[in-house]
N, C-alpha and C positions, 0 to 999 in steps of 0.2 A: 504494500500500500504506500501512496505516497504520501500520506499524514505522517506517520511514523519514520520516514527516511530525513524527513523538515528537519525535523528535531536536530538530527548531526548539523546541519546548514546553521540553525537558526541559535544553536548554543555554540557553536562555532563564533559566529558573525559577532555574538553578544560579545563574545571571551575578546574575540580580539578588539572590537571597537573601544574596551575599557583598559587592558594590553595597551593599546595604542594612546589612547590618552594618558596612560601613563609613562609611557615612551618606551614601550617595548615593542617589538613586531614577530610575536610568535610564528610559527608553522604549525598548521595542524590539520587531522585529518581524524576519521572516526567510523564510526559503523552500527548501526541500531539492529535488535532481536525483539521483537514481540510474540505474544500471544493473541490471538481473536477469536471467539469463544461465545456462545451464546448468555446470556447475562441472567442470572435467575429471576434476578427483580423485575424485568419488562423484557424478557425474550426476545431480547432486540442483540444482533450480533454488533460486539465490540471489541477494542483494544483493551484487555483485561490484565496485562504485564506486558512491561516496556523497557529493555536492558540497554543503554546509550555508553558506546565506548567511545571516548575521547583521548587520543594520541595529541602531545600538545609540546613541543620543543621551543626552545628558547635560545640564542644564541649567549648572554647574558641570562644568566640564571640569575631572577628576582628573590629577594631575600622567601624564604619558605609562608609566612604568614602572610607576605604581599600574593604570594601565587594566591594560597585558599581564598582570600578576598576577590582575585579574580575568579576563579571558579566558582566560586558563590554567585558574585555578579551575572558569568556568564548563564548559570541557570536561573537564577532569577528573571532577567529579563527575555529571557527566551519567551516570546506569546504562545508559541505552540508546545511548549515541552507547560507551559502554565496554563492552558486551554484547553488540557488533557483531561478527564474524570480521573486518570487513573496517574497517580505518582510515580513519574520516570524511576528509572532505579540507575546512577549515572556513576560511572566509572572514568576516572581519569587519572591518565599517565601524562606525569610532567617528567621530560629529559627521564625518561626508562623509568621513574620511579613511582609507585602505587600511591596517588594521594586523594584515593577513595574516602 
């Protein structure tokens, strides 16, 4: 589906647009997993789990606490990962390291 694939796009776009304000210019790339599933409450078929991988490199590596604030940022203002019923479940690698 193409709901579901936004998400990489659109918490990308977020991460670096705030990255960039703060004078960084990451690389990044990702890849999304869901589930669709008929839904018990109104038998309506949905996205019912949504696993968002984020690969995210830095040529300068931002002090550790400045990254989290960008990753927060970039889910936060993602519209479609926050337009979702169902809470992204988001993984991301900063420069190889897990900072799920």
């Amino acid at each position: 589906s193409a709901i579901p694939a936004t998400i990489v796009r659109c918490s990308l776009t977020s991460l670096r647009y705030h990255a960039r304000r703060a004078g960084h210019e990451p690389a990044a790339s990702g890849s999304v997993s869901g589930v669709v599933t008929r839904r018990e409450e109104d038998e309506r078929f949905a996205l019912v789990e949504a696993r968002v991988d984020l690969d995210v490199v830095f040529d300068e590596l931002p002090p550790v606490d400045d990254v989290r604030a960008l990753i927060e940022k970039g889910e936060r203002d993602c519209f479609v990962g926050a337009s979702l019923t169902v809470t992204p479940d988001y993984h991301w690698t900063v420069n190889g390291e897990d900072l799920s």
